[in-house]
C-alpha positions in Angstrom: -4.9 -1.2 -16.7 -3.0 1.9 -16.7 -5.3 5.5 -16.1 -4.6 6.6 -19.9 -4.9 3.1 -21.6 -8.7 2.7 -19.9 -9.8 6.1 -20.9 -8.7 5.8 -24.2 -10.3 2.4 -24.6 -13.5 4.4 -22.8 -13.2 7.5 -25.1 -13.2 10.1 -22.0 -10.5 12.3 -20.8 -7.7 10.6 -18.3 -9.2 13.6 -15.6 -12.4 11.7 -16.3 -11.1 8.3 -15.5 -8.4 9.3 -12.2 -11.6 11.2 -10.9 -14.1 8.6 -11.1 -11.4 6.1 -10.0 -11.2 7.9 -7.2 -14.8 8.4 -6.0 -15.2 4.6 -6.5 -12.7 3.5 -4.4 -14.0 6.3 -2.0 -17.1 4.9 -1.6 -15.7 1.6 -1.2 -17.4 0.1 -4.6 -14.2 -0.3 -6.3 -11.0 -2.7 -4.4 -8.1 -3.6 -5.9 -6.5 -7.3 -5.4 -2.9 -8.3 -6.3 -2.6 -11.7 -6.9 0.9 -12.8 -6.7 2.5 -16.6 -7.1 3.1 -17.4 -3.7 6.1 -19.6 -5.0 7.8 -16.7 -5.9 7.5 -15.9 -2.0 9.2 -19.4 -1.1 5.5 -20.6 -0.7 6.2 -24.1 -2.3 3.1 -26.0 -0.2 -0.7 -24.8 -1.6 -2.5 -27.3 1.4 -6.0 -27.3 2.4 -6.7 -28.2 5.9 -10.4 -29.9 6.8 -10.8 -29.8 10.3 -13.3 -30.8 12.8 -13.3 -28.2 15.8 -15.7 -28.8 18.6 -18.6 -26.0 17.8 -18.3 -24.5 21.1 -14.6 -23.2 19.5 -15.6 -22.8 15.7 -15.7 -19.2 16.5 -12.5 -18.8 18.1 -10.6 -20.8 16.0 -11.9 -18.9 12.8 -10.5 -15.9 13.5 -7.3 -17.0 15.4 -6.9 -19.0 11.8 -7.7 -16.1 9.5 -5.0 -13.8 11.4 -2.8 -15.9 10.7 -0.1 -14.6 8.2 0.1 -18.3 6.5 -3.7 -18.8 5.9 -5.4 -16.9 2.6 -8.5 -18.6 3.3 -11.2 -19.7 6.4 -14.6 -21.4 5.7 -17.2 -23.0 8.1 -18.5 -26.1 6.3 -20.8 -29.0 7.2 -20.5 -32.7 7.4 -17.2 -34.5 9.1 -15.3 -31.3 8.7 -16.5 -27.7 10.3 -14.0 -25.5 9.2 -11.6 -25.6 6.2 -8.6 -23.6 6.1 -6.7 -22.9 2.7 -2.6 -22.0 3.9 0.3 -21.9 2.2 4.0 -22.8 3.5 7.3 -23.2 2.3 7.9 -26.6 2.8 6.6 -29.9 4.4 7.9 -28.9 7.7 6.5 -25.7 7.8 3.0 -27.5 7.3 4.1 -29.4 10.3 4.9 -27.0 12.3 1.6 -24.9 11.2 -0.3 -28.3 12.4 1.4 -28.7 15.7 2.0 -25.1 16.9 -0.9 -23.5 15.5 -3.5 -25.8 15.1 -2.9 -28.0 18.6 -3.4 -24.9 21.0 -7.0 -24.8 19.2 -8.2 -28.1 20.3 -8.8 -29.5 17.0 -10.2 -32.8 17.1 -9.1 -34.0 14.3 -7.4 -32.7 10.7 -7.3 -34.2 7.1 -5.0 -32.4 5.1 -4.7 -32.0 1.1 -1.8 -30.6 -0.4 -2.6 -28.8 -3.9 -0.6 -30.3 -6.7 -2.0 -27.3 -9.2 -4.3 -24.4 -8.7 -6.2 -23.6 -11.8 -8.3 -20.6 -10.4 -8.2 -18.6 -6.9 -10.0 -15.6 -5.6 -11.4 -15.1 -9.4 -8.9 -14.6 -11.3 -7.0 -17.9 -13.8 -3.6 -18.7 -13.0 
């Protein structure tokens, strides 16, 4: 919402609003996100990867998986699978190719993958 539309829908100057904005965001309790349709990217593939990495890796392969440009989400789980990463690609063969040159190097024993047909909801916000 735009500076001027929130302070007249709070009733305070726009000073008000930019100023307090600004010491929010200062003291880091205020963060913007941008949430943007990956497809519009040429992000056609929404897949979630489960993945059982040996523990003594789980580490490792977290954060060599979060860096990765692809991946908008890393979680350590329980049960068959340890870690489940959330990716998006822009085809099939790009979800290949994530698989065999990104995740073989990390000595995954094993993957399951699920390819999203439809998100409804991601990082709070409906789509």
């Amino acid at each position: 919402m735009p500076g001027a539309a929130l302070a007249a829908e709070l009733g305070v100057p726009e000073s008000t609003v930019r100023r307090r904005l600004r010491r929010l965001t200062g003291a880091g309790l205020l963060r913007t996100h941008v949430g943007v349709d990956p497809r519009l990217l040429g992000m056609a593939v929404d897949a979630n990867l489960w993945l059982e990495v040996p523990s003594a890796r789980l580490a490792e392969a977290g954060r060599v998986l979060a860096a990765h440009p692809r991946v908008h989400g890393v979680l350590a789980t329980s049960g068959p699978s340890n870690l489940l990463v959330a990716l998006f690609c822009e085809d099939l063969g790009g979800l290949y190719r994530f698989t065999t040159d990104v995740l073989a190097p990390l000595g995954i024993a094993r993957a399951e993958t699920t390819v999203v047909g439809r998100a409804v909801k991601r990082a709070g916000v409906r789509l």
